[in-house]
VOTI-122930 format. One line per 5 residues: number of its first residue (from 1); their letters; for each residue x, y, z of N, C-alpha, C, O. Coordinates in nm, 3 decimals. Each point is the difference from the previous one (the first is absolute). Example, Ala and Ser with C-alpha at 12.3 -4.5 7.8 and 13.67 -1.06 7.14 Angstrom:
VOTI-122930
1) AS) 1.319,-0.569,0.780,-0.089,0.119,0.000,0.090,0.120,0.000,0.104,-0.002,0.066  -0.139,0.107,-0.138,0.082,0.119,0.006,-0.077,0.109,0.073,0.051,0.111,0.017;
***
This chain:
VOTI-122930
1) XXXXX) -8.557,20.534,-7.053,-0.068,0.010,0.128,0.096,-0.043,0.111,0.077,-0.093,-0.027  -0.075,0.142,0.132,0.092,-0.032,0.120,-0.128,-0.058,0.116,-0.120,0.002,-0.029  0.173,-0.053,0.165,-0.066,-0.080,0.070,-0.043,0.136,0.117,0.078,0.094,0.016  -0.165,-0.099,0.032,-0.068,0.153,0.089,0.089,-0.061,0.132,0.015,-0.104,0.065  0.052,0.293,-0.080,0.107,-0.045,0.163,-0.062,0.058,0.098,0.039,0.107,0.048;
6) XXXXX) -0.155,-0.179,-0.005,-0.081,-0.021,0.130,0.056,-0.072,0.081,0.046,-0.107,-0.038  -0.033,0.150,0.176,0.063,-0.089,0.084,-0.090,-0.115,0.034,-0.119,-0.007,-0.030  0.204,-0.101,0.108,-0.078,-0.134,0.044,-0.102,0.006,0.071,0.009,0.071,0.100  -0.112,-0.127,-0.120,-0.076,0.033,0.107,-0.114,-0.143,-0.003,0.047,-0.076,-0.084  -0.170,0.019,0.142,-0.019,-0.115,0.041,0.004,-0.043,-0.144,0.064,-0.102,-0.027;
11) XXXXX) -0.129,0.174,-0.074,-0.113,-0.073,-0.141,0.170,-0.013,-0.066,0.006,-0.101,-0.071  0.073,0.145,0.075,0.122,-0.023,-0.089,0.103,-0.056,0.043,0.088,-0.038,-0.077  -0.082,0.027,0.181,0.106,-0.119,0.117,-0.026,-0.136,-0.053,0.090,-0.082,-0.022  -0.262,0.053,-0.005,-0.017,-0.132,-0.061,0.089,-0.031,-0.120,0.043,0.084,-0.080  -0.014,-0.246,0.077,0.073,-0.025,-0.125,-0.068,0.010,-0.146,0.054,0.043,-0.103;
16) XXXXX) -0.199,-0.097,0.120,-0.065,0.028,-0.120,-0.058,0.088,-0.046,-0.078,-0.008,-0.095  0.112,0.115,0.162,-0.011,0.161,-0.023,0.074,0.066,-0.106,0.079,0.073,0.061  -0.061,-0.059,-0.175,0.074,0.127,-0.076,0.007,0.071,0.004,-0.092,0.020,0.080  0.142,0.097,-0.105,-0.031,0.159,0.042,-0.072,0.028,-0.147,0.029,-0.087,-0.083  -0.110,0.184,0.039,-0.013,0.054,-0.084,0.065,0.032,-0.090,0.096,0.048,0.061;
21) XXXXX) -0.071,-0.036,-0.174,0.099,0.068,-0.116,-0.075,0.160,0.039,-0.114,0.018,0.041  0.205,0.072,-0.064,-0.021,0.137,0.009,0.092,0.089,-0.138,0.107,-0.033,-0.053  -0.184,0.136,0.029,0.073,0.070,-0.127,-0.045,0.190,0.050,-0.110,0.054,0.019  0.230,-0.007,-0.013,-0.088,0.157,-0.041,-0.079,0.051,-0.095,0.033,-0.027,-0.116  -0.135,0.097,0.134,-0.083,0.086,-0.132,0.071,0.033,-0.069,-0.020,-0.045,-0.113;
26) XXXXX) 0.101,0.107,0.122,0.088,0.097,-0.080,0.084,-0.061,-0.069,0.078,0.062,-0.071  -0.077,-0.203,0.079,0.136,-0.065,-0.097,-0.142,-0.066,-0.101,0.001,-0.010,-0.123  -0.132,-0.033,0.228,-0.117,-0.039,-0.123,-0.055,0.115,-0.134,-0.009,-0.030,-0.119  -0.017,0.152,0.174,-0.077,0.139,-0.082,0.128,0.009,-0.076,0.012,-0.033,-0.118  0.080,0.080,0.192,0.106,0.052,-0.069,-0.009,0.201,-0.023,0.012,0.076,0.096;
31) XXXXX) -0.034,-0.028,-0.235,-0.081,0.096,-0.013,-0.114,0.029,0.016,-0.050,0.110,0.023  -0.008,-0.233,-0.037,-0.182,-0.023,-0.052,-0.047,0.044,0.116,0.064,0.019,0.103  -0.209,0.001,-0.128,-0.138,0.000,0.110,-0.038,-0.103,0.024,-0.043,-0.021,0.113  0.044,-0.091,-0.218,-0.069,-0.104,0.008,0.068,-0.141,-0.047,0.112,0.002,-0.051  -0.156,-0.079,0.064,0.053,-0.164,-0.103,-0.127,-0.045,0.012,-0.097,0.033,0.069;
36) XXXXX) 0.123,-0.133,-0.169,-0.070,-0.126,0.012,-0.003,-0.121,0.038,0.082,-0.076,-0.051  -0.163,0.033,0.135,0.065,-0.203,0.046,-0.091,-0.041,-0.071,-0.110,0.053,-0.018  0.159,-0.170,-0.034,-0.052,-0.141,-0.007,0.029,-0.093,0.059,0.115,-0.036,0.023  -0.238,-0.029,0.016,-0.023,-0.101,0.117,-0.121,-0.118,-0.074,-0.113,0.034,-0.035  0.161,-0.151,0.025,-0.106,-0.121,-0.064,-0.069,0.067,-0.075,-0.119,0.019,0.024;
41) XXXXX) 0.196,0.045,-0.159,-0.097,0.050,-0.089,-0.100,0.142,0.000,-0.082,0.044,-0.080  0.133,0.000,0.204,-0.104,0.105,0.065,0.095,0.147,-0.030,0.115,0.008,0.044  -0.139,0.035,-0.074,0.051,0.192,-0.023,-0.058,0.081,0.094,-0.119,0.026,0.017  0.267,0.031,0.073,-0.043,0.091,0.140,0.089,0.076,-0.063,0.100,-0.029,-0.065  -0.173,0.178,0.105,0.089,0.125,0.016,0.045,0.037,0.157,-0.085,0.011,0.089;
46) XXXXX) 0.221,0.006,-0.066,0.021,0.043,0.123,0.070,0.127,-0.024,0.113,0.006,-0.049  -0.206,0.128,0.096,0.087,0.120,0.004,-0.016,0.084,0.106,-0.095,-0.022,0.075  0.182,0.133,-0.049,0.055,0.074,0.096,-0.060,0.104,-0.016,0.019,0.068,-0.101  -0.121,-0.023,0.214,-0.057,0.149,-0.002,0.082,0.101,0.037,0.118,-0.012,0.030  -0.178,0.106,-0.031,0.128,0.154,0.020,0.007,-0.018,0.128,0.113,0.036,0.032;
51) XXXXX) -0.183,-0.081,0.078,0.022,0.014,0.116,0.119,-0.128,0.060,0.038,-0.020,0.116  -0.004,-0.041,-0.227,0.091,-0.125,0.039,-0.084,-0.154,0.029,0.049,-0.089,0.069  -0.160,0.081,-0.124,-0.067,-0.101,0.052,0.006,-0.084,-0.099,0.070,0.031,-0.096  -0.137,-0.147,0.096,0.015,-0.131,-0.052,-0.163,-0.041,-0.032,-0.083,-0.031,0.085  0.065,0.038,-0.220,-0.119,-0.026,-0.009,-0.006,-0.158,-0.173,0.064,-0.016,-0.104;
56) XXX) -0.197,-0.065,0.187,0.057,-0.113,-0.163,-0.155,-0.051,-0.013,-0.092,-0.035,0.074  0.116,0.050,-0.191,-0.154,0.021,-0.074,0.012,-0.141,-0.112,0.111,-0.033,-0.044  -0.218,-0.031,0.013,0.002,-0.124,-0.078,-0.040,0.082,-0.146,-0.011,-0.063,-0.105;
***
C-alpha cells in the first residue's frame, strides 16, 4: 500500500492526521471479479461489476 497523494489541505496539515493507506483495484482483483476479505472473523466479498463498480456483500 502507498500513502494517497492528496494534496495538503486543513484535515491533513494537522500533525495527528495520517493520510490513508491507498492500493489500486487492479493490483487487489488481479484477473478476478471478485476476492474475499476478512475482517474480525467476518467474510466479505468485494467484487467488480461490468460497469466498473464496487460492490461488498457480507
Amino acid at each position: 500500500m502507498q500513502d494517497h497523494p492528496l494534496k495538503k489541505d486543513a484535515t491533513t496539515a494537522r500533525a495527528s492526521v495520517q493520510p490513508s493507506p491507498w492500493m489500486h483495484s487492479r493490483d487487489l482483483f488481479g484477473n478476478a471479479d471478485q476476492v474475499v476479505l476478512i475482517h474480525e472473523g467476518q467474510y466479505y466479498r468485494l467484487r467488480r461489476t461490468r460497469n466498473g463498480k464496487l460492490i461488498l456483500n457480507k
